[in-house]
BALOBA-1460 file (C-alpha; in Angstrom, 3 decimals):
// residues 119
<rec num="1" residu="x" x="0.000" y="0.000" z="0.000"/>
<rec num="2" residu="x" x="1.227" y="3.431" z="-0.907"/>
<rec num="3" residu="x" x="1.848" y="6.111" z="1.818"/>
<rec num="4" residu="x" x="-1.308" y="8.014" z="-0.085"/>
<rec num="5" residu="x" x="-3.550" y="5.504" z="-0.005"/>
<rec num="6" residu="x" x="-2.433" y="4.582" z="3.624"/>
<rec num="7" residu="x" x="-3.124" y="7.654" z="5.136"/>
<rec num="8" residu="x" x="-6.838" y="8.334" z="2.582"/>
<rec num="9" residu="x" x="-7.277" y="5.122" z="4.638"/>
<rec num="10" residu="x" x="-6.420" y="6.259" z="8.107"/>
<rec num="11" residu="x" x="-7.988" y="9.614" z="7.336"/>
<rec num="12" residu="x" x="-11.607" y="8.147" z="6.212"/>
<rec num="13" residu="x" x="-11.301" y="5.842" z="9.559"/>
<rec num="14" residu="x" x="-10.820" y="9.201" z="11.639"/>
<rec num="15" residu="x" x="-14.354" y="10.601" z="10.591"/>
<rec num="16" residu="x" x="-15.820" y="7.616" z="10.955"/>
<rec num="17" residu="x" x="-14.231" y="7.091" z="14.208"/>
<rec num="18" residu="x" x="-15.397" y="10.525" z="15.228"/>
<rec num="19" residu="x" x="-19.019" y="9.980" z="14.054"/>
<rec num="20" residu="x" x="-19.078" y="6.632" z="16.337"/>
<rec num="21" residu="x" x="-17.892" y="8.845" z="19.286"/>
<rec num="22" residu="x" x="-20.098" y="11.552" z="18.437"/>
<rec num="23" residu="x" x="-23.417" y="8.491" z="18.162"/>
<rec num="24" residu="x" x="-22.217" y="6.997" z="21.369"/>
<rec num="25" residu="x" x="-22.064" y="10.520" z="23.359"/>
<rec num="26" residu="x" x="-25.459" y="11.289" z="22.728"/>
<rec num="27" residu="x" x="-26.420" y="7.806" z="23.799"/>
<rec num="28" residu="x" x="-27.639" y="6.551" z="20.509"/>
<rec num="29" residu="x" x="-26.939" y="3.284" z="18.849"/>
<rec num="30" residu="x" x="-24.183" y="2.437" z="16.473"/>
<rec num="31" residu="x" x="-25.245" y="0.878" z="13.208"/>
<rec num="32" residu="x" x="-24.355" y="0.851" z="9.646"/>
<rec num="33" residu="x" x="-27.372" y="3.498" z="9.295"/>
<rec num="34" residu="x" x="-25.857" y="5.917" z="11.846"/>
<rec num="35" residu="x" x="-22.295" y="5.468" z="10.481"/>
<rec num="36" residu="x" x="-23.734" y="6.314" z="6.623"/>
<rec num="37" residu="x" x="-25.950" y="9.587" z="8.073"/>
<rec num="38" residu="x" x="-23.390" y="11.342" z="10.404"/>
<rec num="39" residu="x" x="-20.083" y="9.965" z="8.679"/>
<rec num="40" residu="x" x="-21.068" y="9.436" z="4.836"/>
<rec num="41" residu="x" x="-21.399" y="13.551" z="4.403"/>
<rec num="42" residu="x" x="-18.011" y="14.417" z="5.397"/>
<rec num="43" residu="x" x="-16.041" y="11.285" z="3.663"/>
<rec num="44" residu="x" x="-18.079" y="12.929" z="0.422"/>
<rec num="45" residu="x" x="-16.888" y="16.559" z="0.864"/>
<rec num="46" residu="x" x="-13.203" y="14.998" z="2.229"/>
<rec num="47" residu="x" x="-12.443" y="13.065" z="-0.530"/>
<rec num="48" residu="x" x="-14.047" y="15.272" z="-2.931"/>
<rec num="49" residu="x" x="-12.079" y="18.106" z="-2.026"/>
<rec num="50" residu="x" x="-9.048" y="16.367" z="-1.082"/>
<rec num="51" residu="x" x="-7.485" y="16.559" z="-5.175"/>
<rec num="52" residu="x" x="-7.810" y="20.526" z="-5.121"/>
<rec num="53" residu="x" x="-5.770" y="20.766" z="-2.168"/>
<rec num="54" residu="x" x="-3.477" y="17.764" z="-2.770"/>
<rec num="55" residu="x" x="-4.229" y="16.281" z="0.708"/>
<rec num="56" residu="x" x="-2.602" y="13.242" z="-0.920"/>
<rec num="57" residu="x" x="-0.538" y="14.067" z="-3.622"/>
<rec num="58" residu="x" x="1.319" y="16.403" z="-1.160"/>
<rec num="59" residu="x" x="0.342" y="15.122" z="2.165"/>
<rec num="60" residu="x" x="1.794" y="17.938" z="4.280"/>
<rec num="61" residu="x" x="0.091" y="19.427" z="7.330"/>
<rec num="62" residu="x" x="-0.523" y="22.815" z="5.551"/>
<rec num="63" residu="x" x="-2.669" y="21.002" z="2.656"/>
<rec num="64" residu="x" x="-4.326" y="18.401" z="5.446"/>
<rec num="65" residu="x" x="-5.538" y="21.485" z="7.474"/>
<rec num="66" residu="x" x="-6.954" y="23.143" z="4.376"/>
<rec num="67" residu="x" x="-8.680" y="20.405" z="3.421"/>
<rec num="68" residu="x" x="-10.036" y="20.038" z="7.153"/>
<rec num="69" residu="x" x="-11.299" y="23.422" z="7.153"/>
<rec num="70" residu="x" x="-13.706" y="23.772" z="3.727"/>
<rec num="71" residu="x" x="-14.100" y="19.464" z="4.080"/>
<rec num="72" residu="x" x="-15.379" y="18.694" z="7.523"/>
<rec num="73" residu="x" x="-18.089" y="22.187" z="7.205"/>
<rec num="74" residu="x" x="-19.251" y="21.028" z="4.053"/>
<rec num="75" residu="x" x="-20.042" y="17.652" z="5.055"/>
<rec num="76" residu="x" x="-21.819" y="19.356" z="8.009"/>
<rec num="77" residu="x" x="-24.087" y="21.171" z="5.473"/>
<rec num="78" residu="x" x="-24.649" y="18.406" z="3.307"/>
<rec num="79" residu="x" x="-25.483" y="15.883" z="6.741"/>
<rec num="80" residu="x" x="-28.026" y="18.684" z="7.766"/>
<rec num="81" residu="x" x="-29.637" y="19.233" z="3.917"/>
<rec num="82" residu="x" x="-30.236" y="15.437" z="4.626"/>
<rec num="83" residu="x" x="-31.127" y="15.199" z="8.493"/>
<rec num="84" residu="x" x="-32.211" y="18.562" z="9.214"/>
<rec num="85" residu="x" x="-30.896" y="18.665" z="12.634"/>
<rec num="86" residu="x" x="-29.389" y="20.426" z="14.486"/>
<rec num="87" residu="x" x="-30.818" y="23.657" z="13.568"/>
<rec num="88" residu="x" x="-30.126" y="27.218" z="15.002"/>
<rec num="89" residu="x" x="-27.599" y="27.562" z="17.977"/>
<rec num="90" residu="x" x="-27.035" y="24.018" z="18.411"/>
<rec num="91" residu="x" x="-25.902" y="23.356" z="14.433"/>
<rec num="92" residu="x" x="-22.765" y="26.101" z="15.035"/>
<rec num="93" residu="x" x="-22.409" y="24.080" z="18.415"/>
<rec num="94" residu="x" x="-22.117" y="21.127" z="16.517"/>
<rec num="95" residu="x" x="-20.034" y="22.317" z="14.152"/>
<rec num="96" residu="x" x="-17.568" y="23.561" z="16.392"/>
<rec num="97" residu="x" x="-17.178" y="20.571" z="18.244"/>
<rec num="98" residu="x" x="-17.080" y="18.577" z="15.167"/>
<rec num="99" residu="x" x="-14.262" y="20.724" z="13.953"/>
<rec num="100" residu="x" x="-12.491" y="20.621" z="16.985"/>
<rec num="101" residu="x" x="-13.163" y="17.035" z="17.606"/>
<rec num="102" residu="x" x="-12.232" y="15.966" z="13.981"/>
<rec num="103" residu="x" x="-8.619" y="18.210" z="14.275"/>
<rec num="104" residu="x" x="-7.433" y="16.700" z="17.052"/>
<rec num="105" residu="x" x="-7.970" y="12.925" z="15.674"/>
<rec num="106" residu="x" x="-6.421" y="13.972" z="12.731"/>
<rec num="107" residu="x" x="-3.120" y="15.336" z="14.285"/>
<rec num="108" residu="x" x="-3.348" y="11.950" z="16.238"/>
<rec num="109" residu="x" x="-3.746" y="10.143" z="13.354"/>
<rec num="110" residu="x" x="-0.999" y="11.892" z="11.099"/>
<rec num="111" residu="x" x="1.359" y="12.028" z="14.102"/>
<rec num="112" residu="x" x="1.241" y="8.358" z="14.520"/>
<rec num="113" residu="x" x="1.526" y="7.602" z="10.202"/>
<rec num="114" residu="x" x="4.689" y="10.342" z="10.494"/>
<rec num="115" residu="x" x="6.542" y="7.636" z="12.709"/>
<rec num="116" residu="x" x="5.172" y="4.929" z="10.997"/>
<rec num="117" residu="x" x="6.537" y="6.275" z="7.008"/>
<rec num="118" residu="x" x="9.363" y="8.055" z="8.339"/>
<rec num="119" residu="x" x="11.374" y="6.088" z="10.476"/>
């Protein structure tokens, strides 16, 4: 496996590592449903944004953090054109915490592939 394709991989698991978190803190069930609504939107908007800023033809931090920030909002806004929830106050709440919450798995993530490729 390429060092691209290795950390698409590790990057895709993030979200949907984040969207299980995010299910399980508001004490809702896990399923493949749950894992499609809240993580589906942002893998879209990820990996469809991920060529304009070469997230993985460059994988640098500069070009993962600019995907981050136009990716993980977009996905937001295509997961609430589909759910319609949260609304008001508690969608910028949301999207805070997601951004937050998805940044620091991220760094995680990348930190731990940087000593894994670059030994």
């Amino acid at each position: 496996m390429t060092k691209s394709r290795a950390l698409a991989l590790g990057d895709g698991l993030v979200i949907v590592i984040f969207s299980i978190l995010g299910t399980l803190h508001h004490g809702k069930s896990v399923d493949l449903a749950s894992i499609i609504n809240n993580a589906g939107p942002i893998l879209i908007a990820w990996f469809l944004l991920a060529p304009l800023f070469k997230t993985y033809i460059k994988p640098d931090w500069r070009n993962l953090f600019a995907n981050w920030v136009f990716a993980v909002p977009a996905g937001l806004l295509i997961r609430y054109a589909i759910l319609r929830h949260p609304k008001g106050v508690e969608f910028f709440t949301f999207t805070l915490v997601s951004m937050v919450s998805t940044l620091v798995l991220l760094i995680i993530w990348r930190l731990f592939a940087k000593i894994l490729f670059y030994k």
